[in-house]
C-alpha positions in Angstrom: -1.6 -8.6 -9.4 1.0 -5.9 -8.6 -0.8 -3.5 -10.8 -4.6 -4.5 -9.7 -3.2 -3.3 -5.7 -1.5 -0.3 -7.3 -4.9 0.3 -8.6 -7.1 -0.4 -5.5 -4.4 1.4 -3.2 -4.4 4.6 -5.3 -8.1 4.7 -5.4 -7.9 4.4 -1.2 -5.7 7.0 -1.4 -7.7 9.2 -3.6 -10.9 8.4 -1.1 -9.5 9.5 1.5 -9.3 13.5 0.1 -13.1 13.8 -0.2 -13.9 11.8 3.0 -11.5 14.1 4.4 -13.6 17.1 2.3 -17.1 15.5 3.2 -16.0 15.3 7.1 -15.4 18.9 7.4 -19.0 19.4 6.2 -20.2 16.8 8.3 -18.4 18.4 11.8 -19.4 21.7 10.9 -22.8 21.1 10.8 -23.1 19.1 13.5 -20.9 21.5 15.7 -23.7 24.5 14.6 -27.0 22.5 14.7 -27.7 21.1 11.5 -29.5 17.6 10.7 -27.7 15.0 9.2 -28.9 12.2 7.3 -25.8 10.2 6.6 -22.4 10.4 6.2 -20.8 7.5 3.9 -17.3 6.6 2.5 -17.1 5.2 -0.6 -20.2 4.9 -3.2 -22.6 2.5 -4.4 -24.3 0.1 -2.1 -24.0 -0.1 1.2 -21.7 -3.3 2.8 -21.9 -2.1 6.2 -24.0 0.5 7.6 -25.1 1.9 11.3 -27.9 4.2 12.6 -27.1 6.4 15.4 -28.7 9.5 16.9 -30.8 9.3 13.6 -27.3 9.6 11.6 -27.2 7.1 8.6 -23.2 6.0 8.9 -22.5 3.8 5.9 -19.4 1.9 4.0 -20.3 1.4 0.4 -18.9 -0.8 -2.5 -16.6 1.0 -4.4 -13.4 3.1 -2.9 -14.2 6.4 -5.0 -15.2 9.2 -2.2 -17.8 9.4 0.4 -20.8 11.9 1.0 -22.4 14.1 3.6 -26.0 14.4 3.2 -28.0 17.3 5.5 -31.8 17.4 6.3 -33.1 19.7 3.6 -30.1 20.6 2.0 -31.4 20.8 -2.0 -35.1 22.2 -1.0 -37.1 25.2 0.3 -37.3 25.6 4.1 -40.5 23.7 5.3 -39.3 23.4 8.8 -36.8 24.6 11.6 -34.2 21.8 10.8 -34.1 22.2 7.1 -30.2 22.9 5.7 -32.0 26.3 4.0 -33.5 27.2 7.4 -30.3 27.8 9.1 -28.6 31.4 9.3 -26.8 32.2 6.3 -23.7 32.3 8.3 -23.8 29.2 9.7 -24.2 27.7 5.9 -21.3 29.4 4.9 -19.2 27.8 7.9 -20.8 24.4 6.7 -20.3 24.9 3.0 -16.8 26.4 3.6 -15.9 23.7 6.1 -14.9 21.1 3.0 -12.0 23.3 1.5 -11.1 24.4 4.3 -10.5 20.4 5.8 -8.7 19.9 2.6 -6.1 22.7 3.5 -5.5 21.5 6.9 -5.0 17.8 5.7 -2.5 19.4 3.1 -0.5 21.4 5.4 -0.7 18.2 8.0 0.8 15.9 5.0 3.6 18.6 3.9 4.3 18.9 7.6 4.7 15.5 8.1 6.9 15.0 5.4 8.9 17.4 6.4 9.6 16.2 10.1 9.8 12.6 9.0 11.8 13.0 5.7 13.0 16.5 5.5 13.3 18.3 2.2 16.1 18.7 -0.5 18.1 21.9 -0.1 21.0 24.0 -0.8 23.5 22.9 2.2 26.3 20.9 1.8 26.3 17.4 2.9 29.6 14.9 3.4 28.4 11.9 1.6 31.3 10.2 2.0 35.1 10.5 3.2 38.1 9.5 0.6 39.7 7.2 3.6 40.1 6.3 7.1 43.4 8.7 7.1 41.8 11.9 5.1 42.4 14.9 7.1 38.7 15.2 7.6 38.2 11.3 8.7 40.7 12.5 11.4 39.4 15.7 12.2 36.4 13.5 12.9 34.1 14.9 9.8 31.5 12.2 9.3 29.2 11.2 6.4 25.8 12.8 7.2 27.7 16.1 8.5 26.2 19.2 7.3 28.8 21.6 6.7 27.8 24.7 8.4 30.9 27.0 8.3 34.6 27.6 7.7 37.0 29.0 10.1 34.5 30.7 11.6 32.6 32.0 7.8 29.0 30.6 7.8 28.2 28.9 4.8 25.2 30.9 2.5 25.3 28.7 -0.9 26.3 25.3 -2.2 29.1 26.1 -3.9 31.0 28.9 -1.5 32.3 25.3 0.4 34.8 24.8 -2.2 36.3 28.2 -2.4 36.4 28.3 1.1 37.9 25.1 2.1 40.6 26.1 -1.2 41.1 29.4 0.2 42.1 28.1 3.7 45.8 28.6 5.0 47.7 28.3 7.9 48.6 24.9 9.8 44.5 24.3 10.8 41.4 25.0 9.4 38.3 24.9 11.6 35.5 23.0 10.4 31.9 23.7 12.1 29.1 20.6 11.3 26.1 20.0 12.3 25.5 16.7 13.4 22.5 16.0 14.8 21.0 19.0 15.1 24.0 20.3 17.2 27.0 22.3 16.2 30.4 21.3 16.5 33.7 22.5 15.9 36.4 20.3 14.2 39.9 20.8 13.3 41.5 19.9 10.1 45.1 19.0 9.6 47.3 18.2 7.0 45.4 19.7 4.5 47.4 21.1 1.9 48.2 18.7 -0.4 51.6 19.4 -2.0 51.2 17.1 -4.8 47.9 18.8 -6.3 49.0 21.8 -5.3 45.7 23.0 -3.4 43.9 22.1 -0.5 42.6 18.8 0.7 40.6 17.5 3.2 39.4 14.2 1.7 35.1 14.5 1.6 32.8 13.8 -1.3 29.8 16.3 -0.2 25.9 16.5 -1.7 22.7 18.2 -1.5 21.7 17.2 1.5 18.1 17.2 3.5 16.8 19.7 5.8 14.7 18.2 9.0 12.2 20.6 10.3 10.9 20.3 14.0 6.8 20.5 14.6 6.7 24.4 14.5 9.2 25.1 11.0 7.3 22.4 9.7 3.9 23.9 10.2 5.4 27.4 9.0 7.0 26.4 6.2 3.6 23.9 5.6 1.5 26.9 5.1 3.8 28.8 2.9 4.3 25.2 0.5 0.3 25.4 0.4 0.1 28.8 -0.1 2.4 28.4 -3.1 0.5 25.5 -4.3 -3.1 28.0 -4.9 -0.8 31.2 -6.1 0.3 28.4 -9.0 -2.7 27.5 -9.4 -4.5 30.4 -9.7 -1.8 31.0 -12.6 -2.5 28.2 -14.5 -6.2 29.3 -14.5 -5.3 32.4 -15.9 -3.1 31.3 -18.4 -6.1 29.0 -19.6 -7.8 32.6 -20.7 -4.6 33.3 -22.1 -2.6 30.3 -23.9 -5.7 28.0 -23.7 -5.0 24.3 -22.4 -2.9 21.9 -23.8 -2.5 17.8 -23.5 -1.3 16.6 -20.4 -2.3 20.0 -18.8 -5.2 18.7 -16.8 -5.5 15.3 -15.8 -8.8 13.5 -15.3 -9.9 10.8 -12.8 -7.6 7.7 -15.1 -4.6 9.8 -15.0 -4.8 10.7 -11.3 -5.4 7.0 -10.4 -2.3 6.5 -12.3 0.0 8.7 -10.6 -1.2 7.9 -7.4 -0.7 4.4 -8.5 3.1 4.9 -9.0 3.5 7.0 -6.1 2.1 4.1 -4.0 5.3 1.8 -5.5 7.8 4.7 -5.2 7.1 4.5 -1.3 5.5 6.7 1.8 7.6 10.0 0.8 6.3 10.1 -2.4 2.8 9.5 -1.3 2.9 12.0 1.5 4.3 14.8 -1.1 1.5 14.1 -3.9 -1.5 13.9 -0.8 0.0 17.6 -0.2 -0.5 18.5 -4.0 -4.0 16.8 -4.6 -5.3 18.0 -0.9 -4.0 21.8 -1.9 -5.4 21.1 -4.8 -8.9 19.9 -4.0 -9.6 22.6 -2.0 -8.7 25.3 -4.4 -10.9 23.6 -7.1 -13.7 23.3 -4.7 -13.5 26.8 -3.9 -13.8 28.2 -7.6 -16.9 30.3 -7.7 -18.2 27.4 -10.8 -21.9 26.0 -10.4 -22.6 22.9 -8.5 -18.7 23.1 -6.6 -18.5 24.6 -3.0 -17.0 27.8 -4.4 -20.8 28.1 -6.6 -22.5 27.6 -3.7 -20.8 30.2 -1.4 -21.8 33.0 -3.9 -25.1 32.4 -3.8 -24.7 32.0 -0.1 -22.9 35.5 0.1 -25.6 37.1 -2.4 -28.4 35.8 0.0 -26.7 37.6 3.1 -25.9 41.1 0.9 -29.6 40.5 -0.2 -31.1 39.5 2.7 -33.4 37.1 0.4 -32.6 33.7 -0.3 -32.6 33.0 -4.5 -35.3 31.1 -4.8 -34.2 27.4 -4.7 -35.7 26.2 -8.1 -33.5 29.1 -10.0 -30.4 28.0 -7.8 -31.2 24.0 -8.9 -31.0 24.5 -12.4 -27.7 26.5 -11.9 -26.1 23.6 -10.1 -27.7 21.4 -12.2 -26.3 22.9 -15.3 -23.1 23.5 -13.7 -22.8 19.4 -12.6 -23.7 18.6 -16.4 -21.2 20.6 -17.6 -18.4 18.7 -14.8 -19.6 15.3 -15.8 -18.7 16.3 -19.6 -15.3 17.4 -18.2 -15.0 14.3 -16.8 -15.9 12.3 -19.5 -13.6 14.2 -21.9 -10.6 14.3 -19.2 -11.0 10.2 -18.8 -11.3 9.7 -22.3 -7.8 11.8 -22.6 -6.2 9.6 -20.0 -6.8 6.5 -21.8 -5.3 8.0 -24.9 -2.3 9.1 -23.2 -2.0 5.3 -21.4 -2.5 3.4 -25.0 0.0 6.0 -26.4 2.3 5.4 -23.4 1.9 1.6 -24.1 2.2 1.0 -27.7 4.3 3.5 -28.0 1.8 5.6 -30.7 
């Protein structure tokens, strides 16, 4: 049963990327004009379904994406509300809108994640005090204390804490943590211990976690995502160059899977692998391949250096090609997955 929700929750999860991708389609074009005829989540027949202001609004069957479907979208212009009778600019906004909403969900997970849980990073953390009469414990050093300085000598790396607090002479040592998101200065006495013949104040300390208010978070947001397409587009390279190898792409099973887990982990892990599969969707989407957003932007972009559309039979049988091709993907990357569970399973 556990594993049935994991299931059903990672496929939710995993919904709610192209929704996000189909939504940013679906506000674009109704911001610039455009006529749509539905917007659904989820495939397969419809359970629920609305009709307003000639918009079909529908909640299928199964939890696997959604769909934004525009007035003319696939076909030659016949009339003024067509897709194909728009300006080629606005159908670049449209078509470009789905990435695009990808990216901002992304950064919006990452930051977040970063306000709510903070990150992992190289600053020294007291994770606990050696007893009630430690030099620190009376100094009033507490667990969760960042340790920002020493006598005055801010703190650049991990490990310059130790030398510092070793190197330390004289009857006091200043102490500066941050507690809080304030600094405070503490003094430390007693710390020479004669019997180990160095210095000390009586703390166990750790990596600790960095908190980020709304605007570091959204900064350092759009640098993670940034750094999530840069690796990307190195792994595509490096496909030209070292070709692929298993367990380098992971299909639709395996996704499910590791969304599956993350669900049980808890929230943190599910907000940092939304981040990697949003970032991740978008840049996908945006690859110039047939039948993906990125395809569909070049022919876009020819038609405005051209100032003639392609005619739309020619551009069909691209996409069409291009989806047969992805489907075979698919197939091939599920069929991979299943290996990899039954191998993880029975251990062959």
């Amino acid at each position: 049963m556990t594993t049935f929700l994991s299931i059903l929750a990672a496929l939710l999860v995993l919904s709610v990327f192209v929704v996000v991708h189909e939504l940013g389609h679906f506000l674009a074009g109704r911001l610039l004009g455009f006529t749509v005829l539905e917007f659904s989540v989820g495939m397969g027949p419809a359970i629920l379904k609305k009709e307003k202001n000639g918009i079909l609004y529908a909640l299928r069957a199964f939890p696997i994406g959604g769909m934004c479907r525009f007035y003319g979208e696939d076909e030659e212009a016949k009339d003024g509300k067509s897709f194909s009778s728009h300006p080629v600019w606005k159908r670049i906004i449209v078509v470009a809108a789905g990435p695009v909403m990808n990216i901002l969900a992304a950064i919006l997970f990452a930051t977040v994640s970063l306000m709510s849980y903070g990150v992992y990073v190289d600053i020294p953390t007291v994770q606990e005090l050696a007893s009630e009469t430690a030099p620190a414990a009376i100094a009033g050093i507490e667990p969760g204390d960042v340790i920002y300085a020493i006598n005055g000598k801010v703190i650049e790396t991990y490990d310059e804490t130790s030398d510092l607090i070793l190197a330390a002479s004289g009857d006091e040592m200043t102490v500066t943590v941050q507690r809080d998101g304030t600094l405070i200065d503490l003094t430390v006495r007693d710390f020479y211990n004669a019997e180990e013949g160095r210095n000390f104040i009586g703390i166990t300390y750790g990596y600790g976690r960095a908190h980020y208010g709304l605007f570091r978070a959204l900064g350092y947001s759009f640098r993670y995502v940034w750094n999530i397409f840069t690796e990307m587009a190195r792994f595509i390279g490096s496909i030209f160059t070292q070709g692929v190898k298993q367990g380098d792409v992971m299909g639709p099973v395996g996704t499910v899977s590791v969304i599956g887990k993350a669900v049980r982990t808890g929230f943190e892990t599910v907000l940092y692998l939304s981040t990697l599969i949003s970032a991740n969707l978008a840049f996908m989407n945006l690859l110039p391949l047939p039948a993906l957003d990125g395809g569909r932007l070049v022919f876009l972009l020819i038609e405005a250096v051209r100032r003639k559309p392609i005619p739309p039979e020619k551009e069909g049988m691209v996409h069409f090609a291009g989806l047969v091709l992805l489907l075979l993907l698919m197939v091939y990357l599920t069929v991979s997955d299943v290996r990899g569970l039954v191998s993880g399973l029975f251990g062959g």
